[in-house]
TIMARZA-581285 format. One record per atom (N, C-alpha, C, O, CB): residue number from 1; atom name; x negated, y, z negated. Coordinates in Angstrom, 1 decimal. Atoms other than C-alpha are relative to their C-alpha. Glycine has a CB too. Layout:
// residues N
resi	name	xx	yy	zz
NUM	CA	X	Y	Z
...
//
This chain:
// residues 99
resi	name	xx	yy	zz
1	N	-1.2	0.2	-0.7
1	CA	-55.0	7.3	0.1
1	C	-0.2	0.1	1.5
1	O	-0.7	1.1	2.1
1	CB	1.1	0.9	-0.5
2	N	0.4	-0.5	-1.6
2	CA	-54.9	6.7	3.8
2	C	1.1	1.0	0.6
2	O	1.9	1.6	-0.1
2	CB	0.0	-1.5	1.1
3	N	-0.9	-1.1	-0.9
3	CA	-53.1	8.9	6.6
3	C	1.2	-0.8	0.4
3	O	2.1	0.0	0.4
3	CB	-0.7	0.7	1.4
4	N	-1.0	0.4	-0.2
4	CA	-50.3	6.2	7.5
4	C	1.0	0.1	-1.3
4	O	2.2	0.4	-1.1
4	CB	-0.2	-1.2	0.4
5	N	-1.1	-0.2	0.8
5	CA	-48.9	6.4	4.0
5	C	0.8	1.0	-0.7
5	O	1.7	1.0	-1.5
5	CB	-0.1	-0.5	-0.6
6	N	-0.3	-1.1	0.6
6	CA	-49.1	10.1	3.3
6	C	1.2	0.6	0.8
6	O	2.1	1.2	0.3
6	CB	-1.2	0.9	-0.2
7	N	-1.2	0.2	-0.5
7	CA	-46.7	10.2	6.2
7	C	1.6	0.6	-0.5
7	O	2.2	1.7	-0.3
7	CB	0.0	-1.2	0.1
8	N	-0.8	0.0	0.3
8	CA	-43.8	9.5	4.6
8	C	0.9	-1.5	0.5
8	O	0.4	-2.5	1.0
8	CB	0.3	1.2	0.2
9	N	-0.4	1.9	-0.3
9	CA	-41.0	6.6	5.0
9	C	0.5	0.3	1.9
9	O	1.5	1.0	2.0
9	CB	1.9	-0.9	-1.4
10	N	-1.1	0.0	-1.1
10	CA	-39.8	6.5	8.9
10	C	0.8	-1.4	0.4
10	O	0.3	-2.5	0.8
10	CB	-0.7	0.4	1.3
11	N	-0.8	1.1	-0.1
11	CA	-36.7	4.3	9.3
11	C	-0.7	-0.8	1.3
11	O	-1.7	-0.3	1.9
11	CB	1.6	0.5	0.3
12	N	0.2	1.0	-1.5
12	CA	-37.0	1.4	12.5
12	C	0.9	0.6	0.4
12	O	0.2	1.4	1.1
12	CB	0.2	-1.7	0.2
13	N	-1.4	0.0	-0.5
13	CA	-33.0	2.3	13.6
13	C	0.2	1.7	-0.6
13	O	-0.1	1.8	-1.8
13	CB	1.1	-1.4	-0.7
14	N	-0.9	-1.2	0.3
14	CA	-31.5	6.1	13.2
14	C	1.3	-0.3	-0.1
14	O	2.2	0.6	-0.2
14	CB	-0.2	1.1	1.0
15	N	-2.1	0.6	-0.1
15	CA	-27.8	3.9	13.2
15	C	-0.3	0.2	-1.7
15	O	0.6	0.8	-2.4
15	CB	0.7	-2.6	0.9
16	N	-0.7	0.5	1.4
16	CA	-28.5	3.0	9.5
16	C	0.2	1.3	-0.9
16	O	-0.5	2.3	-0.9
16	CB	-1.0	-1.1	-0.8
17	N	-0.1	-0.7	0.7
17	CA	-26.7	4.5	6.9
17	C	-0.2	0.2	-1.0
17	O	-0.8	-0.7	-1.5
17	CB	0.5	0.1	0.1
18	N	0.8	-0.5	1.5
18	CA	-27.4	6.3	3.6
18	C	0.3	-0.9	-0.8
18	O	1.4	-1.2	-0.8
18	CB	0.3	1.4	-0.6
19	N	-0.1	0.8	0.7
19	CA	-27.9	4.0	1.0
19	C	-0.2	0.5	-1.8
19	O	-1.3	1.0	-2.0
19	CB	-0.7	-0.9	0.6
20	N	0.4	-0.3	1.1
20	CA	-27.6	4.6	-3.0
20	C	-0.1	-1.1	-1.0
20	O	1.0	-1.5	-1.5
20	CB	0.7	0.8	-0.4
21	N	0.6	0.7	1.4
21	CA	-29.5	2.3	-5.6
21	C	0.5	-1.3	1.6
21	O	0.2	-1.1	2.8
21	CB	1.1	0.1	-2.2
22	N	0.2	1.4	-1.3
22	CA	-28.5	-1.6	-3.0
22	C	1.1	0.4	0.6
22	O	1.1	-0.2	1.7
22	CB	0.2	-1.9	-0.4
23	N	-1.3	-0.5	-0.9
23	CA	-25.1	0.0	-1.7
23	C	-0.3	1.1	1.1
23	O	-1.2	2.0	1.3
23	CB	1.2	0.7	-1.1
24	N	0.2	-1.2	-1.3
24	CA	-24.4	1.9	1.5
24	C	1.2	1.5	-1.0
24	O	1.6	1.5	-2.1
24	CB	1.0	-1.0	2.5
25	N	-0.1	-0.4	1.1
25	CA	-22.7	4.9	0.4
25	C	1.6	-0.1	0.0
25	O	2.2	0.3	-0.9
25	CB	-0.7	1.3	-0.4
26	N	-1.7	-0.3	0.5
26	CA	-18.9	4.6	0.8
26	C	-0.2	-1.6	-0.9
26	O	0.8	-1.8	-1.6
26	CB	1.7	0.1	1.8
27	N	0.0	1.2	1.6
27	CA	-19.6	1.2	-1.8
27	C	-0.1	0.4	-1.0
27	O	0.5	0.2	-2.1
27	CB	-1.0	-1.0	-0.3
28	N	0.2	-0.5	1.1
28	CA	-21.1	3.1	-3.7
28	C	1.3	1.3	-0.8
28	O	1.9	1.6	-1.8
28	CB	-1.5	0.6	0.3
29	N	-1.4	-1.2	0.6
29	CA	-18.4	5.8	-3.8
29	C	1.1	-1.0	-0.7
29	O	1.5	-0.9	-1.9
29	CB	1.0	1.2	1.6
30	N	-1.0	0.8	1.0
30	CA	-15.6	2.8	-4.5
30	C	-0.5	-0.2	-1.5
30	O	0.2	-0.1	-2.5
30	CB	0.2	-1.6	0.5
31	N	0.4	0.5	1.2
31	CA	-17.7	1.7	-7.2
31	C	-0.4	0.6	-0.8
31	O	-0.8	0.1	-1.9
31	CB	-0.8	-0.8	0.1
32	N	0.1	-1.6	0.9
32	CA	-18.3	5.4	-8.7
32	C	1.3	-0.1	-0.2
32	O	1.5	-0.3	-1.4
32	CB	-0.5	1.6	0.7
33	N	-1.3	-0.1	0.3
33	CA	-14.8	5.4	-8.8
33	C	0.7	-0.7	-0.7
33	O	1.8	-0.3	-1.2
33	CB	0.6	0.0	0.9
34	N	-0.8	0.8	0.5
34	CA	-13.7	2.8	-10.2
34	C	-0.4	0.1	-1.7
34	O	0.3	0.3	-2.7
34	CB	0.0	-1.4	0.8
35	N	0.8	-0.5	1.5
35	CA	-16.4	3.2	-13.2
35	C	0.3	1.2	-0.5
35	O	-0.1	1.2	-1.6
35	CB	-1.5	0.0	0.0
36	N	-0.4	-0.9	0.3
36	CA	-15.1	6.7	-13.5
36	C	1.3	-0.2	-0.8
36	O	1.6	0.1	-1.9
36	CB	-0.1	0.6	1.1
37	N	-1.1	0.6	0.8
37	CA	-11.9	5.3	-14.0
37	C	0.4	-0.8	-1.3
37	O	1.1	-0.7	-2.2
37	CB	0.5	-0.4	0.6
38	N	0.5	0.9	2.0
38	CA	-12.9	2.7	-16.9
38	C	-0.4	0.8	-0.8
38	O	-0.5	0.5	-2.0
38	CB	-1.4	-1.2	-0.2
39	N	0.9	-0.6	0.9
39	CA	-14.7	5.2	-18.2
39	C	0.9	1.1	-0.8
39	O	0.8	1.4	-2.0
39	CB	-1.3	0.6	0.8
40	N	-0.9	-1.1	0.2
40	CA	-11.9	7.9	-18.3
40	C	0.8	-1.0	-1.1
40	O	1.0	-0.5	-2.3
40	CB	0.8	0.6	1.5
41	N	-1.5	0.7	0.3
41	CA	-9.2	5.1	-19.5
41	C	-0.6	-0.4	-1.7
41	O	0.1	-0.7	-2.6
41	CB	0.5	-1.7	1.3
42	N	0.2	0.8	1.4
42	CA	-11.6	4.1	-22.6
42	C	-1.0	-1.2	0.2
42	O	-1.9	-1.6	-0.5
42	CB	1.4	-0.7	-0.7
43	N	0.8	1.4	-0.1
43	CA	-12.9	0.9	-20.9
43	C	-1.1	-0.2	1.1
43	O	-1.0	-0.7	2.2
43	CB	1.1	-1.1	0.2
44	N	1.1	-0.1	-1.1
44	CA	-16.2	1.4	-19.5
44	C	-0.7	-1.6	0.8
44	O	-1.1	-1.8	1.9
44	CB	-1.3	0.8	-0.9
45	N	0.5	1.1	-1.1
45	CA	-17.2	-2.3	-19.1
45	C	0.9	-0.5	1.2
45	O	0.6	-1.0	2.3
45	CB	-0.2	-1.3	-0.8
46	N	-1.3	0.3	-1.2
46	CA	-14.0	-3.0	-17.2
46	C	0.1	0.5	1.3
46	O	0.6	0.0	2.2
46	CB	1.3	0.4	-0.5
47	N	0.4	-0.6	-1.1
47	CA	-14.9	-0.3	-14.8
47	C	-1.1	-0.4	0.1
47	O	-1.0	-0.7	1.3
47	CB	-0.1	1.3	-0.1
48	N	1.0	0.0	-0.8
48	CA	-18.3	-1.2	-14.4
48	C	0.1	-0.9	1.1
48	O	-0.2	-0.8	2.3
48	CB	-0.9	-0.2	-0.6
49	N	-0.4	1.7	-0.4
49	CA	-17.1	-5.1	-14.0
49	C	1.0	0.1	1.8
49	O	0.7	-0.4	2.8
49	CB	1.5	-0.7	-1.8
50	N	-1.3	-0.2	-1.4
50	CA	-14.0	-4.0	-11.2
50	C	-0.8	0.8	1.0
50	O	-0.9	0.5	2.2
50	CB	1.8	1.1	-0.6
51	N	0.7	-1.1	-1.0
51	CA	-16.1	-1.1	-9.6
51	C	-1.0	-1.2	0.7
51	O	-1.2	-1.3	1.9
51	CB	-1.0	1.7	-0.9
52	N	1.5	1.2	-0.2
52	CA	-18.9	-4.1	-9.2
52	C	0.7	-0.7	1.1
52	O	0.5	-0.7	2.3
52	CB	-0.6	-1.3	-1.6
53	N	-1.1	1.2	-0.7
53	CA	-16.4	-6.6	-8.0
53	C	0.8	0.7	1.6
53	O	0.8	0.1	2.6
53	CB	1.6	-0.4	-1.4
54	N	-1.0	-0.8	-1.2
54	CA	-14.2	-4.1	-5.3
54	C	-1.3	0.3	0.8
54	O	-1.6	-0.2	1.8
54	CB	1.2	1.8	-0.7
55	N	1.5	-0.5	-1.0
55	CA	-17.6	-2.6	-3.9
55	C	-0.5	-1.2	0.4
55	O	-0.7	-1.3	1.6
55	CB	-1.4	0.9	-0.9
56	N	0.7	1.4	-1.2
56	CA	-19.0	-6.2	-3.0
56	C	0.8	-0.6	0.6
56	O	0.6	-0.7	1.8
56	CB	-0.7	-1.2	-0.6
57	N	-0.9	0.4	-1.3
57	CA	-16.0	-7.7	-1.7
57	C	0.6	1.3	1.3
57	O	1.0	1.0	2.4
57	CB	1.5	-0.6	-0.8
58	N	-0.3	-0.8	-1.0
58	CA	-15.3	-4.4	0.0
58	C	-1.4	-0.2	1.4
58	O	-1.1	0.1	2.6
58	CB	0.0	1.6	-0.9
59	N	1.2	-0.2	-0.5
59	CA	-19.0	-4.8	1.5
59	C	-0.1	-1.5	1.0
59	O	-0.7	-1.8	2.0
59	CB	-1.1	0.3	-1.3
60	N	0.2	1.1	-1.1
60	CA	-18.2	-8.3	2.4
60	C	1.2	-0.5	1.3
60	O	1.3	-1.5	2.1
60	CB	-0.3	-1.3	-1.0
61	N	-1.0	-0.4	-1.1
61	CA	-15.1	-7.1	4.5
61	C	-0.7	0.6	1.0
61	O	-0.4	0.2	2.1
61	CB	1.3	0.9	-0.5
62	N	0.4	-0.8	-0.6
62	CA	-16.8	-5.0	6.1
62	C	-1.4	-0.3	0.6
62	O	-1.7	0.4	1.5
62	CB	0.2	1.0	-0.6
63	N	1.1	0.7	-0.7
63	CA	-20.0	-6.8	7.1
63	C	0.3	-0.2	1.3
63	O	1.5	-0.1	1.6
63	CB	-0.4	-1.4	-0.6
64	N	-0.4	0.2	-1.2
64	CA	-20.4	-7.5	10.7
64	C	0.6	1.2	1.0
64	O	0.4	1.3	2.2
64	CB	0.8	-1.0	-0.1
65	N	-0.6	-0.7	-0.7
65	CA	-18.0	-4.4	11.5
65	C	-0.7	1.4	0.7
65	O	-1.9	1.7	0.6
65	CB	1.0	0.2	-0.7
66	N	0.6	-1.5	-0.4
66	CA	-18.4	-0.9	13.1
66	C	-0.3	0.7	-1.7
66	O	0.2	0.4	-2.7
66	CB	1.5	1.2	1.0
67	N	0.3	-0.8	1.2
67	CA	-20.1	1.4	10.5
67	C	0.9	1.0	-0.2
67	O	0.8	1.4	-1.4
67	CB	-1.3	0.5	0.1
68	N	-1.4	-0.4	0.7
68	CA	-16.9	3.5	10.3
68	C	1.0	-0.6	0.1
68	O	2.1	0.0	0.2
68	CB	0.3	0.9	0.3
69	N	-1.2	1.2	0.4
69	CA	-14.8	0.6	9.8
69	C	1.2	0.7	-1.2
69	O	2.4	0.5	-1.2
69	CB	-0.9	-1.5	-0.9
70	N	-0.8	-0.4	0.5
70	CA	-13.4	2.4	7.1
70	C	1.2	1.7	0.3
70	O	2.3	2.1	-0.1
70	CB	-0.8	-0.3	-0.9
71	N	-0.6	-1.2	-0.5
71	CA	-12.5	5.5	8.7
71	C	1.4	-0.2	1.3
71	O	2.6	0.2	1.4
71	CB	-1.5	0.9	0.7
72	N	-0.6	1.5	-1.2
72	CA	-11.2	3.1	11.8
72	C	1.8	-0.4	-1.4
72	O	2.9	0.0	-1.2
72	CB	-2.0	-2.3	0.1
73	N	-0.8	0.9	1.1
73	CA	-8.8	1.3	8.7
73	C	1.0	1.4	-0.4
73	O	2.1	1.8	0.1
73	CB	-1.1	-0.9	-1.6
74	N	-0.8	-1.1	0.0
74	CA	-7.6	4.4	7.5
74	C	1.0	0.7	0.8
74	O	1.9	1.3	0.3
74	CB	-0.5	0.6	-0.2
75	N	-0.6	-0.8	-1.0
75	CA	-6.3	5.9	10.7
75	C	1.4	-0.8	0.3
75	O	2.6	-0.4	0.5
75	CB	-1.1	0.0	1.3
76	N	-0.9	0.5	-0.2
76	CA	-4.6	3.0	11.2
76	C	1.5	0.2	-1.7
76	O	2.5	0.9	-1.9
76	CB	-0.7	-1.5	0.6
77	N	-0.8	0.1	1.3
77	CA	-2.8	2.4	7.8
77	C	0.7	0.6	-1.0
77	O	1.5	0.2	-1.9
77	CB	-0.4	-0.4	-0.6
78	N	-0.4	-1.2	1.1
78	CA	-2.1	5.3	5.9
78	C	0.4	1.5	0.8
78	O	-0.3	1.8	1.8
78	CB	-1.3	0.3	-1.1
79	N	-0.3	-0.3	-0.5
79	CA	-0.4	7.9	6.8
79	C	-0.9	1.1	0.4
79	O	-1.6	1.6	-0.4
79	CB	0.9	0.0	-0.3
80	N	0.8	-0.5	-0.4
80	CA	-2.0	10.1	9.4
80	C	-0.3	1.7	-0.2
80	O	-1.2	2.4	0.2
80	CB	0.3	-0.5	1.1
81	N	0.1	-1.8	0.3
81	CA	-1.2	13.7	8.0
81	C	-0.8	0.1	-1.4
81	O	-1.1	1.1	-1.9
81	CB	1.7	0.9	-0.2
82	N	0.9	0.2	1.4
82	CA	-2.9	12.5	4.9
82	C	-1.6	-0.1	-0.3
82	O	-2.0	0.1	-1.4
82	CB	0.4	-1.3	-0.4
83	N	1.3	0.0	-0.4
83	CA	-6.6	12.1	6.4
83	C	-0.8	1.0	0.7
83	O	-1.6	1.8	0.3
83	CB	-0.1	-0.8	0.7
84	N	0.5	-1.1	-0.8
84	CA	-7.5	13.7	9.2
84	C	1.1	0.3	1.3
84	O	2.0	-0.5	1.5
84	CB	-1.6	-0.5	0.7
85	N	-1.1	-0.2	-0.9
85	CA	-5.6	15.4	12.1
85	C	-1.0	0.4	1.0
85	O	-1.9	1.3	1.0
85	CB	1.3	1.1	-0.5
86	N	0.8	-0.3	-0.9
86	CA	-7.0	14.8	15.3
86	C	0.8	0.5	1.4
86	O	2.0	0.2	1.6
86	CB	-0.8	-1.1	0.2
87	N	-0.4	-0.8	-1.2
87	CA	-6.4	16.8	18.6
87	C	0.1	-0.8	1.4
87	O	0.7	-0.4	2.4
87	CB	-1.1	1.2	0.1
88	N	0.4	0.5	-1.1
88	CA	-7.8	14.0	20.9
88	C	1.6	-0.9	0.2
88	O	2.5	-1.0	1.0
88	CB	-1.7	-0.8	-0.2
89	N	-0.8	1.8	-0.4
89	CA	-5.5	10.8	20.4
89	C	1.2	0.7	-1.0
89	O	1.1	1.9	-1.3
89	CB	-1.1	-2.1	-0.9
90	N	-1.3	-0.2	-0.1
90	CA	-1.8	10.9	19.1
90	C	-0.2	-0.5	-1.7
90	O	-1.1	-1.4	-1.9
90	CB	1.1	-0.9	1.3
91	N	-0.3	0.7	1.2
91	CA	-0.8	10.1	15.0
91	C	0.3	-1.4	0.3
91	O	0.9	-2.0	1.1
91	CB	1.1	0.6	-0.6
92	N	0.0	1.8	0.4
92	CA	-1.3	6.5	13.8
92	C	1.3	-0.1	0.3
92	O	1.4	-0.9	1.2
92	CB	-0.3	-0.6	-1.6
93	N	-1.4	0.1	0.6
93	CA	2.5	6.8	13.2
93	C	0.9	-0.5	1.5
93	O	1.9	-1.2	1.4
93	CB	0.7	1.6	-0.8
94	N	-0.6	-0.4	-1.3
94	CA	3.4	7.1	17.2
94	C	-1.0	-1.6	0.5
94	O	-2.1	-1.6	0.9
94	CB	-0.5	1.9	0.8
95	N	1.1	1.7	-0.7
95	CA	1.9	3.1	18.2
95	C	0.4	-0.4	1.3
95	O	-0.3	-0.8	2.2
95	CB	0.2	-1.9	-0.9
96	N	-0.4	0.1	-1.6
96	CA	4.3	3.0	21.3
96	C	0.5	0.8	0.4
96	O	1.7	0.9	0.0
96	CB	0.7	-1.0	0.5
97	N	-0.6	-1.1	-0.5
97	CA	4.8	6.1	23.2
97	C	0.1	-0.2	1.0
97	O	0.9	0.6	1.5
97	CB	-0.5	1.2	-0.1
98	N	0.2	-0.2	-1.4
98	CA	4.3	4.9	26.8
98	C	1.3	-1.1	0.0
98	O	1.1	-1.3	1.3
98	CB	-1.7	-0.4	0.8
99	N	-0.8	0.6	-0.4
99	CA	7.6	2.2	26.9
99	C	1.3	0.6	-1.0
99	O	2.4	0.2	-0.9
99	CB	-0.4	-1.5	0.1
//
């Protein structure tokens, strides 16, 4: 075995994010979730099938964007005491405070 491969793996980019089995991992989390839920309800292929389906179109929304696109989406859309509560910027809820 030579000395480049005992190494280990080093990424090209420190941007990219963690990936499980071909998903990054908030896909993978929809798509645990959803198979959790088929699985709970009785109907495991139906979960695999929908978890499968929601995680790739989720993946193909989100192509191109910021890598917390979803965190971004949330802030906006849901309500803001429900996520996170930040100190910097003002609740989602408040969109025009300056007129």
């Amino acid at each position: 075995m030579n000395n480049e491969n005992s190494i280990g793996y080093i990424p090209r980019t420190l941007d990219k994010l963690e990936r499980f089995l071909i998903w990054e991992i908030d896909q993978a989390l929809i798509a645990l979730i959803f198979i959790g839920m088929g699985a709970a309800a009785g109907l495991l292929f139906v979960g695999i099938v929908s978890g499968g389906a929601i995680a790739w179109s989720y993946g193909k929304i989100r192509a191109g964007k910021h890598a917390k696109f979803a965190l971004h989406f949330m802030y906006w859309w849901f309500p803001s005491d429900m996520l996170m509560k930040t100190h910097v910027t003002p609740p989602s809820h408040l969109r025009y405070f300056l007129g």
